[in-house]
C-alpha positions in Angstrom: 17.7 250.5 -70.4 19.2 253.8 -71.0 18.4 256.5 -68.3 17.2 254.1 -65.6 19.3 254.4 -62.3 20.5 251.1 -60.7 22.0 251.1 -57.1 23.6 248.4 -55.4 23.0 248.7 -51.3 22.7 246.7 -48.6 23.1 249.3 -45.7 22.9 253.0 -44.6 27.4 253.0 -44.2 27.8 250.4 -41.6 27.3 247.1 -41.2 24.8 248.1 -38.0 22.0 249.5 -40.5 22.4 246.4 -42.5 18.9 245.7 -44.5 16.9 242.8 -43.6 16.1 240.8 -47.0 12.6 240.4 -45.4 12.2 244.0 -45.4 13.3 244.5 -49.4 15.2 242.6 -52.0 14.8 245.7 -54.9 12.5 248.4 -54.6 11.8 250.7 -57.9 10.8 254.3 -58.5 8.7 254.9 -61.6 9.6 258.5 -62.4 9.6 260.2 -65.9 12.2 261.8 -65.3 14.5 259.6 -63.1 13.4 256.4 -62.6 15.2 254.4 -59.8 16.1 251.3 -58.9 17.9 249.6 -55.3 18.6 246.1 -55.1 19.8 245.1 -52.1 23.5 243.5 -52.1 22.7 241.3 -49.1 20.9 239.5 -51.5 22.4 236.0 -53.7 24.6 237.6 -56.0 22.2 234.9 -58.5 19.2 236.8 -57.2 20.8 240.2 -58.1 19.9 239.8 -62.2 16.5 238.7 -61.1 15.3 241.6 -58.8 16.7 244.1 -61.8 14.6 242.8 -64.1 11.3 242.7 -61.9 12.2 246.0 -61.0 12.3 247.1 -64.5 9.6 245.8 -65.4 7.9 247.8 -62.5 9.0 251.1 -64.2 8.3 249.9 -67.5 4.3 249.4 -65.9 5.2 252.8 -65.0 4.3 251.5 -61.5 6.4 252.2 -58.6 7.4 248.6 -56.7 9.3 246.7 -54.2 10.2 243.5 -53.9 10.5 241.1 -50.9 9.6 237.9 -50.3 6.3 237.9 -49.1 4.7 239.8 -51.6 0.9 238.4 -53.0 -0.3 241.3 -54.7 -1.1 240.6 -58.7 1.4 242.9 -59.9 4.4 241.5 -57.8 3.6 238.2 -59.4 3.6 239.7 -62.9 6.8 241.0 -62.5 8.3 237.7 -61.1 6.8 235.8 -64.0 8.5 238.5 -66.9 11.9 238.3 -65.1 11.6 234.3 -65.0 10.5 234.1 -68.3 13.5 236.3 -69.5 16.0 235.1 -67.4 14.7 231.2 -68.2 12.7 230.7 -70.9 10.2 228.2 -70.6 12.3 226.2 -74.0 14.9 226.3 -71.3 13.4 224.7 -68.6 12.3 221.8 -70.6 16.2 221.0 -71.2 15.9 219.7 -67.1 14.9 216.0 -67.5 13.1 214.6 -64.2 13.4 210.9 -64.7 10.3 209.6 -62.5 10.2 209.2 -59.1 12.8 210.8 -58.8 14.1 211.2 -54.8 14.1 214.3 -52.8 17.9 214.5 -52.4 18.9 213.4 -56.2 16.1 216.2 -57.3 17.3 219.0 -55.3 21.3 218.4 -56.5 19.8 218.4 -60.1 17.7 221.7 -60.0 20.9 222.5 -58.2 23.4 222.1 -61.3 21.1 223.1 -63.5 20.5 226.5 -62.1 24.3 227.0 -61.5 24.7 226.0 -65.1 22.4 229.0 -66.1 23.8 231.6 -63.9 20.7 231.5 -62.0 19.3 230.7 -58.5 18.1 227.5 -57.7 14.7 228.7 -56.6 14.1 230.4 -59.5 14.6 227.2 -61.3 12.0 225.1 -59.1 9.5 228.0 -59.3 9.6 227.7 -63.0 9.0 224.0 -62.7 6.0 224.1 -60.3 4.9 227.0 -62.7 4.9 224.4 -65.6 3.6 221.6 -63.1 6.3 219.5 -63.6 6.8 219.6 -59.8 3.9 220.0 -56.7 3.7 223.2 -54.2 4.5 221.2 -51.5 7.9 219.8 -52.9 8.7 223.1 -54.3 8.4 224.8 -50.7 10.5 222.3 -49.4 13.1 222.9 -52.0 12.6 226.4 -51.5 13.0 226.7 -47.7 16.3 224.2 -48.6 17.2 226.5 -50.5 17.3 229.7 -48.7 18.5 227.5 -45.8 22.0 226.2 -48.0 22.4 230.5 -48.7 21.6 231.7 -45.0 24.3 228.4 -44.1 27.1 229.3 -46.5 27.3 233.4 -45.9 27.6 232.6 -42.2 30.6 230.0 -42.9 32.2 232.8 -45.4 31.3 235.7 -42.7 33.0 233.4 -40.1 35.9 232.8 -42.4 36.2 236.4 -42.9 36.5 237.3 -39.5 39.3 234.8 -39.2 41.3 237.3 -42.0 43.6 240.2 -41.2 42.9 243.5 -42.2 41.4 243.4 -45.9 41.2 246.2 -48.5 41.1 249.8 -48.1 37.2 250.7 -47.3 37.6 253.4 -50.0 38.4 251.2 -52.6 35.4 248.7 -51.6 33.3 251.4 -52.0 34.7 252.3 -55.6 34.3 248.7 -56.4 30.8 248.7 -55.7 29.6 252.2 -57.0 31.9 252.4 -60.3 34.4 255.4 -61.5 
């Protein structure tokens, strides 16, 4: 959307004032004249396309929003449901066969690989089946805490295997990268 200001941050500079993905995963600004919106670059890089979309959809309301994951208020869940349904039609969703009684394990690879094949994030994928009742709350909070378990796991191993590297690129250029020309 033309006109619509989209920042990528996940600190104030440093890695000391780092935000907390329980504080905010996107936060939007509904202004006629500037609308903004933040999406925080701690997040899953899968989870990136999603917040922009919710967050559009927040200016679009022309209601200013942020996102995070504890939110219960009706408009929150409006938003997640618009960026599901564009990001993964409901057509879409039907392509995942669940043969029945399917295990726990075997289930959670699936929605895995399936998700991965989309170019979106495996929770996503599981909300959208309990949403079409294909799956039960309880499984889909176990998949879902599984799920952000797996995430927290592998950015320690690749912050741990970063720390093992010497030097890295110019800070300057990282910084160009991230914010454009």
């Amino acid at each position: 959307l033309q006109g619509v200001f989209v920042v990528l941050i996940g600190d104030l500079g440093s890695y000391h004032t780092a935000f907390d993905l329980d504080a905010f995963r996107g936060f939007s600004l509904a202004d006629d004249k500037a609308p903004f919106i933040v999406i925080n670059d701690r997040d899953a890089h899968a989870a990136w396309s999603f917040t922009l979309i919710h967050e559009l959809c927040h200016i679009l309301l022309g209601q200013t929003g942020i996102s995070n994951s504890n939110s219960e208020r009706a408009i929150e869940r409006y938003c997640d449901r618009v960026a599901g349904q564009v990001l993964l039609p409901k057509e879409e969703i039907q392509d995942l066969v669940l043969p029945p009684a399917t295990e726990y394990e075997e289930l959670r690879e699936m929605i895995s690989r399936f998700a991965f094949s989309k170019n979106v994030s495996s929770t996503m994928v599981a909300f959208k089946l309990l949403e079409s009742s294909r799956i039960d709350f309880n499984i889909w909070s176990k998949l879902s805490k599984d799920y952000k378990a797996f995430w927290l796991k592998s950015r320690e191993q690749k912050k741990e295997k970063n720390k093992q590297k010497k030097g890295g690129p110019d800070p300057y250029v990282v910084k160009r990268h991230r914010m454009g020309k």
